[in-house]
Every structure is written in C-alpha cells, then in structure tokens.
N, C-alpha and C positions, 0 to 999 in steps of 0.2 A: 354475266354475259356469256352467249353459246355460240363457239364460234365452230362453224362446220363449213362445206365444201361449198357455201355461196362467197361470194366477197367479203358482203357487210356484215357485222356482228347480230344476231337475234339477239335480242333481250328477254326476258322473262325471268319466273321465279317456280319452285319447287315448296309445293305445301307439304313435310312430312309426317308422318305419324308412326313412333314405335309400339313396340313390344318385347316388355321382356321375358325370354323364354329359357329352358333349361341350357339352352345351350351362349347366352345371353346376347342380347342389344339385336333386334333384327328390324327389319320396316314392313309395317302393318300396310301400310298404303300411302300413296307417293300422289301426288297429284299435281300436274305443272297448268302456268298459263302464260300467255306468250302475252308479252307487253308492247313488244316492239320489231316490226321487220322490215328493213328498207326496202326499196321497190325496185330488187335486181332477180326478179323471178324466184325469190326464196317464197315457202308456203308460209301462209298468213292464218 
C-alpha cells in the first residue's frame, strides 16, 4: 500500500529484478502496477 499526498491509499505492487555486480546486490529493472486507486482525483 502507497500512501502519498491524495487521502485514500493506492495499491499496487513492484515487479523486481537484480544484479549482482562488483560492488554487490543492485536492481536491474523495477517495474510497478497499480492495482487500485479510490476516486478522490488520485491518477489511475
């Protein structure tokens, strides 16, 4: 749950993907999607 400067809570979720590199544990690519946004003018 992401709760930012609207009232109601967004929902969604964060697909991630690492790599480990010399300097170790970093994220390759991060990919979110929004599952759920109440109807108080937050973006959809």
């Amino acid at each position: 749950m992401l709760y930012t400067a609207y009232k109601a809570p967004i929902v969604g979720s964060f697909h991630d993907r690492f790599a480990r590199t010399s300097d170790g544990w970093r994220f390759a690519a991060r990919r979110g999607s929004l599952t759920f946004a109440a109807e108080t003018g937050a973006p959809a």
